[in-house]
C-alpha positions in Angstrom: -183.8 -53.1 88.5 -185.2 -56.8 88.4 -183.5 -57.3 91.8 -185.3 -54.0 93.0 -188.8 -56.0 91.9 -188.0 -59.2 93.7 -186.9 -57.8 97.1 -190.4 -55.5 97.1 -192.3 -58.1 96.2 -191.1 -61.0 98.5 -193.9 -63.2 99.7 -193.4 -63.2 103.4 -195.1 -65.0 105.7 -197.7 -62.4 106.4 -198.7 -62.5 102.7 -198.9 -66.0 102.5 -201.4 -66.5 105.7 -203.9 -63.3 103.7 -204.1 -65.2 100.3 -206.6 -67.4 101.8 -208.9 -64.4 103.5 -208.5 -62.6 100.3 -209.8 -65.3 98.2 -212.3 -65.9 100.7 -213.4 -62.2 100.5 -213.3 -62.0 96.5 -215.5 -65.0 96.3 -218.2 -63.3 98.6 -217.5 -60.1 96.7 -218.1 -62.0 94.2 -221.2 -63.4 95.0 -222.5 -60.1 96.1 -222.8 -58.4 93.3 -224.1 -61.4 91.5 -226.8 -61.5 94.3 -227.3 -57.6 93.6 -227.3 -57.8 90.4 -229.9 -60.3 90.3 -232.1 -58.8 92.8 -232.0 -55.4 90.2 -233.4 -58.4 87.9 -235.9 -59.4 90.1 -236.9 -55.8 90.7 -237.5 -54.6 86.9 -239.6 -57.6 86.4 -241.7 -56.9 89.1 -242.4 -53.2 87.9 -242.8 -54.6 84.8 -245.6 -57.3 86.1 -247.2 -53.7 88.2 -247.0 -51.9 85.0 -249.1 -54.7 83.0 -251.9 -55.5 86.4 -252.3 -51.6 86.3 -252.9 -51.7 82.2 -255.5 -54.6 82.4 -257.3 -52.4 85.1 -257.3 -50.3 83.2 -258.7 -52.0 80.9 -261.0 -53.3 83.4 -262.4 -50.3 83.9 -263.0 -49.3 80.5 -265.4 -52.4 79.6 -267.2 -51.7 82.7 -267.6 -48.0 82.1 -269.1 -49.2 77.9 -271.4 -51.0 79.4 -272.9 -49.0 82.1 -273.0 -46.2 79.4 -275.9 -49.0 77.8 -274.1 -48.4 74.4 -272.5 -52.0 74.5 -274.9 -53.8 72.3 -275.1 -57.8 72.8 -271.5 -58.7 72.8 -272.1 -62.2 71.6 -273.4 -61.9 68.1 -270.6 -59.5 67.8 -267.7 -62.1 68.5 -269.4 -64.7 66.7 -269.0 -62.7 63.0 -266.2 -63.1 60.6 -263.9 -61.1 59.9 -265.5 -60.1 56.6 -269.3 -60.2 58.1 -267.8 -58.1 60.6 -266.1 -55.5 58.2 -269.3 -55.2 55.9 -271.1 -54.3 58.9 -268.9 -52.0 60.5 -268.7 -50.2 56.7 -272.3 -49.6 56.2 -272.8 -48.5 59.8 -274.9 -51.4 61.2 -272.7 -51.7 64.1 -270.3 -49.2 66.1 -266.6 -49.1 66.0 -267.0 -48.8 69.7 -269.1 -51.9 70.8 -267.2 -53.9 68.5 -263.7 -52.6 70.5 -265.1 -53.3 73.8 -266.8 -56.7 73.2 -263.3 -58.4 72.3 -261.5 -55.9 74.8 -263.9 -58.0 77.4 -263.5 -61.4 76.1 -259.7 -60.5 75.7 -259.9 -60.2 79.5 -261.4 -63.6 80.4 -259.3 -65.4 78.1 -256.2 -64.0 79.4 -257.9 -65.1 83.4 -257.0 -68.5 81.7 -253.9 -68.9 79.4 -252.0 -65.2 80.9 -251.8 -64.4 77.3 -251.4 -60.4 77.3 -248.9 -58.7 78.2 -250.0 -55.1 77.9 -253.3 -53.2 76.8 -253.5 -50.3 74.3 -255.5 -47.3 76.1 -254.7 -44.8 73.2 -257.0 -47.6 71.4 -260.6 -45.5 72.6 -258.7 -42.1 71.4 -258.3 -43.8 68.0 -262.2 -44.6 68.3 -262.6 -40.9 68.5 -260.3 -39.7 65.0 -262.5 -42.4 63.0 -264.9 -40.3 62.9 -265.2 -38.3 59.9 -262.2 -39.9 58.3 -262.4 -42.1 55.1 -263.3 -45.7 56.6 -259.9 -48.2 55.5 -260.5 -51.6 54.5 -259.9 -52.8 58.5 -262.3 -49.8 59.4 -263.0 -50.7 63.3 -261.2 -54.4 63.4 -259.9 -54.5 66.7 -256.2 -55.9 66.3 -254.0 -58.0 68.7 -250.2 -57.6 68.4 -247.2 -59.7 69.5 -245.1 -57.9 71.7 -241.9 -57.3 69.5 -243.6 -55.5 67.4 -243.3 -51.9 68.2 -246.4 -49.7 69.5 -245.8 -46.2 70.8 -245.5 -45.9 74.3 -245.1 -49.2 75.1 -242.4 -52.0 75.6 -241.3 -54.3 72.8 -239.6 -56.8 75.5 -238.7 -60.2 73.4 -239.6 -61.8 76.9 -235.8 -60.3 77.5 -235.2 -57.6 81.2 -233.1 -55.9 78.6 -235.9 -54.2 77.0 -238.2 -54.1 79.6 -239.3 -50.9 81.2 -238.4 -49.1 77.9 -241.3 -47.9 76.1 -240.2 -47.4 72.3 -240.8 -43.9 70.9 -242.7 -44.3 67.4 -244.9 -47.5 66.4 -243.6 -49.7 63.9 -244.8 -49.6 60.5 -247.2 -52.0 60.3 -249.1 -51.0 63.3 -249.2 -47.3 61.6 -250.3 -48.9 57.9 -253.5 -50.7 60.4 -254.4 -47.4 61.8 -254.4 -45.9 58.4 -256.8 -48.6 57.3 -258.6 -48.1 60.3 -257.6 -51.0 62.5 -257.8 -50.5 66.0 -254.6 -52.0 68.1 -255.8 -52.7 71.7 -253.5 -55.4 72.9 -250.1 -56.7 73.4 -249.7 -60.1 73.1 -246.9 -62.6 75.4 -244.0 -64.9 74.0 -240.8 -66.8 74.6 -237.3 -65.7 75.7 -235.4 -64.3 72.9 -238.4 -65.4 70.3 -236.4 -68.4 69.8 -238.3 -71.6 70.8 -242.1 -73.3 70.5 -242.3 -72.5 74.0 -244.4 -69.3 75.4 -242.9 -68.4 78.0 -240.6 -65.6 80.0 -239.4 -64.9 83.8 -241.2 -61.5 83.3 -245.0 -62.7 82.3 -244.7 -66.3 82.6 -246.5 -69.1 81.1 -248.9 -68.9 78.1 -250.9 -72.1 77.6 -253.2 -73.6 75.0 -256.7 -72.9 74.9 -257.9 -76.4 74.0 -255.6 -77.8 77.1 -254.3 -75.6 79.9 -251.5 -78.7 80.2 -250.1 -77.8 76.6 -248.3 -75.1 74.9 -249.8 -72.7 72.4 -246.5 -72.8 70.3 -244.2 -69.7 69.8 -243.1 -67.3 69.5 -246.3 -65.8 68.8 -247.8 -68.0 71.3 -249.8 -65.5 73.1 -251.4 -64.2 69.8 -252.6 -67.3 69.1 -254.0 -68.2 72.2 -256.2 -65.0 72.6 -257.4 -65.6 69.0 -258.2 -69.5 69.9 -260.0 -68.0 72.7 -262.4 -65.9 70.8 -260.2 -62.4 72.3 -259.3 -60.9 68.9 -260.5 -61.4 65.6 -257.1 -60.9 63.3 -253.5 -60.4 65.1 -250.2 -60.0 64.0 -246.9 -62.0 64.5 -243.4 -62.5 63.5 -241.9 -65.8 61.9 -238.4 -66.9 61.3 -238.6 -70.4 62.0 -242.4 -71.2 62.3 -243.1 -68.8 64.9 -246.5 -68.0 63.2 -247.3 -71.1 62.0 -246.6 -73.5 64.5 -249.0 -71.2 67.6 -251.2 -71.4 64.5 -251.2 -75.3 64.3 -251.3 -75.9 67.8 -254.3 -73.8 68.2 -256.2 -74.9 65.7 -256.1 -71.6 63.7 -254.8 -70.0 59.8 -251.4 -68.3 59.9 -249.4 -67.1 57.1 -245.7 -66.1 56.7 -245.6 -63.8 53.7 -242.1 -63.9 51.5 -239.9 -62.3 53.7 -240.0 -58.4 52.3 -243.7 -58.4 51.1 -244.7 -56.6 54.4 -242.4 -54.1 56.4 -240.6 -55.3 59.5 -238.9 -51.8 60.3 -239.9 -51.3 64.3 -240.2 -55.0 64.8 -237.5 -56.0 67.1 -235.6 -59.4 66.7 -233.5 -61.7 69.3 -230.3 -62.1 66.6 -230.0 -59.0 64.9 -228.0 -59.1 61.9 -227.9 -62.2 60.7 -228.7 -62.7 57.1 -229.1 -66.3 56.7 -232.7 -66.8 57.5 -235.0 -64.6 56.7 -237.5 -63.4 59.0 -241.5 -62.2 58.4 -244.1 -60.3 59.6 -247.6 -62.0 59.3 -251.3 -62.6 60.2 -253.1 -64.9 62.2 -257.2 -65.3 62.0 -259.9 -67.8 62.5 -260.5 -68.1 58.5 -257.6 -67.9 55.2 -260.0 -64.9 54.1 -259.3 -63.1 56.6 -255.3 -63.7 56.2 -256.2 -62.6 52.6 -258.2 -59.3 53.4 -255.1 -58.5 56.1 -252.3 -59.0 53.4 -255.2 -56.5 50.6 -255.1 -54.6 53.8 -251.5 -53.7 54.4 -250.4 -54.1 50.9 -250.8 -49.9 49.9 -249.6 -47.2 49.0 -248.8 -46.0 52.7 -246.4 -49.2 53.1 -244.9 -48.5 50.3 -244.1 -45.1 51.4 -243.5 -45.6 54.9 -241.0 -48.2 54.3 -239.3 -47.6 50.5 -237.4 -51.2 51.3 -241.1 -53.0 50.6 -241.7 -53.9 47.1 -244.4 -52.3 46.1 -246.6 -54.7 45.0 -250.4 -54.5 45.4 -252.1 -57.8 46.5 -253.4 -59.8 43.0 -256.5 -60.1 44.0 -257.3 -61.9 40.4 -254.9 -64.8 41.9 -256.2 -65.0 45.1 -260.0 -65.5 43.3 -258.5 -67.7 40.9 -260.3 -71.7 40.6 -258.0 -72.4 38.0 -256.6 -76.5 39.1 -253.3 -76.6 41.0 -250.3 -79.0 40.1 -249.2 -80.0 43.7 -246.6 -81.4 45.2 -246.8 -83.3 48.7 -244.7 -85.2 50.7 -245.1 -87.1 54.4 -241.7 -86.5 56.0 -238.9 -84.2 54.9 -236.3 -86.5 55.7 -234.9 -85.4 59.2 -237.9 -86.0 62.0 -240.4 -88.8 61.4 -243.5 -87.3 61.8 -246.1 -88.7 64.2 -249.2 -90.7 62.4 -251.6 -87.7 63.2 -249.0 -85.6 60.9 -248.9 -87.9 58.0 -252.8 -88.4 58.3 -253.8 -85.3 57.6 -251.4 -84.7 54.7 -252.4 -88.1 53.4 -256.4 -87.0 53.7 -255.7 -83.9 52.1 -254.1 -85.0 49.1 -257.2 -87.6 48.8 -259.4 -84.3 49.1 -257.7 -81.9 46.7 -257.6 -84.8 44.0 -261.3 -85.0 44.5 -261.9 -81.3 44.1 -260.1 -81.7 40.5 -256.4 -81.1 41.6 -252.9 -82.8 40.4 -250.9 -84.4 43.3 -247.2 -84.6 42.9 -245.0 -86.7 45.1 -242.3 -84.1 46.0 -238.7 -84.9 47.8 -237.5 -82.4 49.8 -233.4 -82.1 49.5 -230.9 -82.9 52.2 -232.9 -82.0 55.5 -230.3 -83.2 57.7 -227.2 -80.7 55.5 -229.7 -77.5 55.2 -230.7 -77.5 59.5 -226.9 -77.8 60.4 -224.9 -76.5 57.5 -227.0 -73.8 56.3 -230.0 -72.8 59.1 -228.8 -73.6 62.7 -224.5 -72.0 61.7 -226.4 -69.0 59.9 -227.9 -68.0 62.8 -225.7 -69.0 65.0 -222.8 -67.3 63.1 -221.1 -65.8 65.8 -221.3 -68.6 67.9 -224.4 -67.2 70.1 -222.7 -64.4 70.9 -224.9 -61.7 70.1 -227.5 -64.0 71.7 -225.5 -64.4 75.2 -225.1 -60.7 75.3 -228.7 -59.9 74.8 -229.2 -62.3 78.5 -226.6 -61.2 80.0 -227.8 -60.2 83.8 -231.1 -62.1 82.6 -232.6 -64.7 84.9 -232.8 -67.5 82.1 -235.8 -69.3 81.3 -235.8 -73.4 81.8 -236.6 -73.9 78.1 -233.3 -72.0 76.8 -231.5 -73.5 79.5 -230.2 -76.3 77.0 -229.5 -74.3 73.8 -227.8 -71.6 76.4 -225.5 -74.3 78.2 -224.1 -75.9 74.7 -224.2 -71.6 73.4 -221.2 -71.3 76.2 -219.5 -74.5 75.9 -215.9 -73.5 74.5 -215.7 -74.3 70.3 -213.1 -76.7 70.9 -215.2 -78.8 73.5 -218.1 -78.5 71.2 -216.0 -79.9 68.3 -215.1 -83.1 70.7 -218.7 -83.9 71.9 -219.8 -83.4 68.8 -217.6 -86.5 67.6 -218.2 -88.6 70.8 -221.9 -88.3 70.4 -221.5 -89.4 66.3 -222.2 -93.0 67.2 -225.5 -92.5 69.7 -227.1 -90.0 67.2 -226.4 -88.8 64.0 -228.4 -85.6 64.7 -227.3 -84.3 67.9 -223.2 -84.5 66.7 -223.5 -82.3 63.7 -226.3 -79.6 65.7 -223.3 -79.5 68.0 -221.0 -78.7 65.5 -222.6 -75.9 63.8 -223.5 -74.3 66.9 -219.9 -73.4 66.8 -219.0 -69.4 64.9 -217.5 -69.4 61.7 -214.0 -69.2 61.6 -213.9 -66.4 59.1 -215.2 -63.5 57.1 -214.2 -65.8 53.7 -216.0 -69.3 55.6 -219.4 -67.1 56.2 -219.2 -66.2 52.5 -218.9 -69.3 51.2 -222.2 -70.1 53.7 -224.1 -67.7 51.8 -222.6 -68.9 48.5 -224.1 -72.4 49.4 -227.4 -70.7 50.6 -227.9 -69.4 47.4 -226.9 -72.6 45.4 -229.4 -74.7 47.8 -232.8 -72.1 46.6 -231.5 -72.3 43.5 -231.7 -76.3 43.3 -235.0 -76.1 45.6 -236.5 -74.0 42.6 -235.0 -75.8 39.8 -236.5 -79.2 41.0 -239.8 -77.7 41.9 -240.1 -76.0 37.9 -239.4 -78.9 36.5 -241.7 -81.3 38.3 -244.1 -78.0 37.2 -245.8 -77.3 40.4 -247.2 -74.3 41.5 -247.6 -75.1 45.2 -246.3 -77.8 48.1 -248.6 -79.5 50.3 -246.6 -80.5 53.4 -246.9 -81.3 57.5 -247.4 -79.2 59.6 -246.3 -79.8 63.5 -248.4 -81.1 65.6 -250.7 -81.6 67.8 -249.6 -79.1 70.9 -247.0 -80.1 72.7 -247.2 -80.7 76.7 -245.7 -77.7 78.4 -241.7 -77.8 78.7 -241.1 -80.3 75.9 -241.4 -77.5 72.8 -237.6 -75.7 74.2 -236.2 -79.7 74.1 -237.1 -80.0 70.4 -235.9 -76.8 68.7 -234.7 -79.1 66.1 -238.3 -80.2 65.0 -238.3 -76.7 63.2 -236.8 -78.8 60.2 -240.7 -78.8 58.8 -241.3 -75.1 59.0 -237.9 -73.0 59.1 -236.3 -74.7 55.6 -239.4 -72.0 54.0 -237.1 -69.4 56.2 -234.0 -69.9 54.6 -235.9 -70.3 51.0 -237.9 -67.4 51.7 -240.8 -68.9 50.4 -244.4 -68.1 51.1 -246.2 -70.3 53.7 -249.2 -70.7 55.9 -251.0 -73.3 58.0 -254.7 -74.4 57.9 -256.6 -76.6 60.5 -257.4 -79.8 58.7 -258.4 -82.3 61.7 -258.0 -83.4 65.1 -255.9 -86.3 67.0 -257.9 -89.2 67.0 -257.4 -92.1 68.7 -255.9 -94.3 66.2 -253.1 -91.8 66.2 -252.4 -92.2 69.6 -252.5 -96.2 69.4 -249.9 -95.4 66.7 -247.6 -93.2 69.0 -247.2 -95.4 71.4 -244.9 -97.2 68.4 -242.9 -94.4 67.7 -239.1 -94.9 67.2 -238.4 -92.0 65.0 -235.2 -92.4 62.9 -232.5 -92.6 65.3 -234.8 -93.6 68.4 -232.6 -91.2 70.6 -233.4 -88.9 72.8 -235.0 -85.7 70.5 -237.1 -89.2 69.5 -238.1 -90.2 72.8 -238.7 -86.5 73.7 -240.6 -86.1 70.5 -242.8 -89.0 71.4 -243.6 -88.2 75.0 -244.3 -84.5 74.4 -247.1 -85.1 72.0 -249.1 -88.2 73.7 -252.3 -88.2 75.4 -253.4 -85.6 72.8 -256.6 -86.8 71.8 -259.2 -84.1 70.1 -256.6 -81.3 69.6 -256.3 -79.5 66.4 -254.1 -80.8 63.4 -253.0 -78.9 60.6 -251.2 -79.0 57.2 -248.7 -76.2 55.5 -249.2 -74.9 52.3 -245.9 -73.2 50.5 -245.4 -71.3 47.6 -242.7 -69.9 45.3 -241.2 -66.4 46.4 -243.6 -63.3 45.7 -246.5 -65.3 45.0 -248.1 -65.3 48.5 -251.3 -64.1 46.4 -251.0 -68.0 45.0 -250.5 -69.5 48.6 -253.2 -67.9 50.2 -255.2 -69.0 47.2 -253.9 -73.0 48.2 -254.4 -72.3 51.5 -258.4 -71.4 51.2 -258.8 -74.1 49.0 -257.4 -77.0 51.3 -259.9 -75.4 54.0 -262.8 -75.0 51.4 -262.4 -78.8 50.7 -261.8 -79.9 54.4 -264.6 -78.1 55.8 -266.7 -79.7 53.2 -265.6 -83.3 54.3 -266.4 -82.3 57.9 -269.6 -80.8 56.8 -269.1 -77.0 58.0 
């Protein structure tokens, strides 16, 4: 029988002069169907981009029609009100759901003419105008609401910046977005962000680049990037983001705005879609961004009900304390400068420094604090917990995806094989004692038993976190915050600078950010002396990315122990109280 084989398949000469066609012929096969696959790409994006030029028309055309009705009211003194000015007034009656919708749809619309920060507007918003009436008025009665685009509204895409899910309007809105209409909260836009969610970037291949409202040359942060750009711009009063590694609070810092990430099941996050589903290592939360902390506050009152607690049985239910959030009881608090792994730039530990000097002033207790093992909790613990499966679910999610430049990076080492990553890891050991182990852990887990003992060693890490914190008896943590905006394309370089906000993640502790200050020029004489701990390159990128940054906003983070995001909020408007006093507003 094996003779049989060998005599049929003889390679004669024939054969061996068509090998070369025939690999010449699979290669442009080949390259065909990658070619026509990526020109399907290149199609879906650009109904996609149709779809979102016809929605702002529409849009458009809605402002214009409001105001030649002569029902618009002066538009101005409108957008000028806080959120809680503006509430009162829209509960006694002194102004119109309907004037208050279209002045920010209107302002939403110039600000997106300069930082393309919407992605998709809301039309069923003037239907919703009509069921107020007669209906009980909620505590957001007529608040006009911004949200980021993963999190799901009916009818409408939820895209993660990924052509996977674009073109694919989702069938019911999430949750939260019902819990606001409940309350009376009006959701009229849809708000842009990175690639997968995953980087400080904001920016996609379907909608492009986001950019900061105080400089057109920086980024507003992601992932919720867009949302907080439109609110820096005066285009929404209160909008909701997502945050599992500072993706609220870092948009909020760079901006120059409050945003809070509650504990991670306070608020519900069914019909929010994530880049890495399934991972359990770092916990992800839904949470607002607003001018003000009382208006983070009267958000958190907001959602915190009875209909949350129905809707979604997995949420706590918990009432906001509002007895806690009132409180002017003195705070023991801890602070530090650095946590450790990333030096932070002299604007950082400025404003932490002033801050402390402040709340000592107003009456509080300042606690040095040292945060534990930085440089073990991002590798060991954050970056292989998410990266469990070694990217994979990640990769998948791309696949046929035209790949934005700031993934590019984490994307090449994601499909470098284990055993290569093992063996650059080790080469690179003496140029940088950060980039080896990053590169290790970006490597799967070898087992069901090795991802155990991960979240084994999770658990011991809060549990030592918590143990040092009670017994240094704080009750909050007074920490940097980064910043000022980085320079467009350096944020997806310097994924590892999470280290100040994503440790919170994995704690799932409370945590929000509060403009403090600005980048003076003392700072900037200071950067130019940078070195950083390693001088490497995520040092020299680190230093270049946040030069020439005079006059942008600074900010400082405020943490608190799990399920007492009553008691952060609480820190939070205190450090502004005392910081706007200083600057005399």
């Amino acid at each position: 029988m094996f003779s049989w084989l060998r005599n049929e398949f003889v390679l004669t000469p024939q054969i061996y002069r068509a090998i070369p066609g025939l690999i010449c012929c699979t290669a442009v096969l080949f390259k065909l169907l990658r070619w026509l696959e990526r020109r399907s790409c290149y199609v879906e994006m650009e109904k996609a981009r149709t779809n979102r030029m016809k929605a702002l028309r529409e849009m458009e055309r809605a402002v214009l029609e409001f105001k030649e009705s002569g029902r618009s009211g002066d538009a101005e003194s409108i957008l000028c009100l806080s959120l809680l000015d503006l509430c009162e007034q829209l509960q006694e009656g002194s102004l119109s759901p309907d004037c208050v919708l279209h002045a920010y749809m209107e302002k939403a619309l110039e600000a997106n003419k300069q930082l393309n920060c919407l992605t998709d507007f809301l039309p069923e918003c003037q239907t919703q105008l009509q069921d107020l009436k007669g209906k009980g008025k909620g505590l957001l009665y007529g608040i006009p609401v911004s949200i980021k685009d993963n999190i799901n509204c009916k009818g409408h895409d939820s895209t993660c910046g990924l052509r996977k899910f674009i073109n694919q309007p989702v069938t019911e809105d999430s949750v939260i977005v019902q819990v606001l209409k409940k309350q009376g909260a009006i959701p009229f836009v849809k708000t842009n962000v990175p690639q997968t969610l995953l980087s400080y970037e904001c920016r996609n291949p379907t909608f492009g680049q986001t950019v900061n409202p105080h400089d057109n040359k920086r980024t507003p942060g992601g992932s919720s990037g867009g949302e907080a750009a439109l609110i820096a711009a005066g285009g929404s009063i209160l909008g909701i983001g997502s945050d599992i590694g500072g993706s609220v609070r870092v948009p909020a810092s760079f901006c120059g705005i409050c945003g809070f990430k509650p504990t991670g099941k306070r608020l519900s996050k069914k019909g929010c879609r994530i880049s890495v589903p399934g991972q359990k290592a770092v916990y992800s939360a839904v949470g607002p961004l607003a001018r003000d902390v009382d208006s983070l506050a009267l958000f958190m009152k907001a959602l915190l009900c009875e209909d949350m607690f129905q809707l979604d049985p997995t949420v706590p239910p918990l009432p906001f304390k509002d007895e806690v959030f009132s409180s002017s009881k003195p705070l023991r608090i801890g602070y530090y400068e650095s946590d450790g792994y990333w030096i932070p730039n002299a604007s950082m530990k400025r404003v932490v420094m002033e801050t402390k000097q402040l709340l000592e002033e107003a009456g509080h207790t300042l606690v040095p604090f040292t945060p534990l093992r930085t440089l073990y909790v991002l590798t060991e613990l954050v970056m292989q917990g998410l990266m469990a499966d070694g990217g994979r679910t990640l990769l998948e999610r791309l696949k046929g995806d035209i790949i934005d430049p700031n993934l590019k990076d984490l994307i090449f080492m994601l499909k470098v094989p284990q055993i290569l990553k093992k063996i650059l890891s080790f080469l690179l050991k003496p140029f940088s004692p950060r980039i080896m182990p990053f590169m290790k852990y970006l490597c799967a887990v070898g087992s069901v038993n090795e991802l155990w003992k991960q979240h084994v060693a999770i658990e011991a890490y809060c549990d030592e976190y918590i143990g040092i914190w009670k017994s240094q008896n704080l009750d909050v943590l007074l920490c940097p915050a980064l910043g000022p905006a980085l320079t467009v394309g350096y944020a997806g370089k310097l994924t590892s600078s999470s280290s100040y906000k994503i440790i919170f993640n994995l704690l799932n502790f409370p945590a929000g950010v509060v403009p403090v200050s600005t980048v003076m020029e003392k700072d900037e004489e200071e950067l130019k002396d940078y070195v950083g701990y390693c001088n490497d390159y995520w040092d020299k990128t680190f230093k270049k990315g946040f030069s020439g940054a005079v006059g942008l906003p600074l900010a400082v983070q405020c943490v608190a122990l799990p399920w007492q995001d009553e008691l952060c909020l609480r820190f939070m408007r205190e450090v502004e109280r005392v910081t706007q006093k200083k600057r005399g507003t």
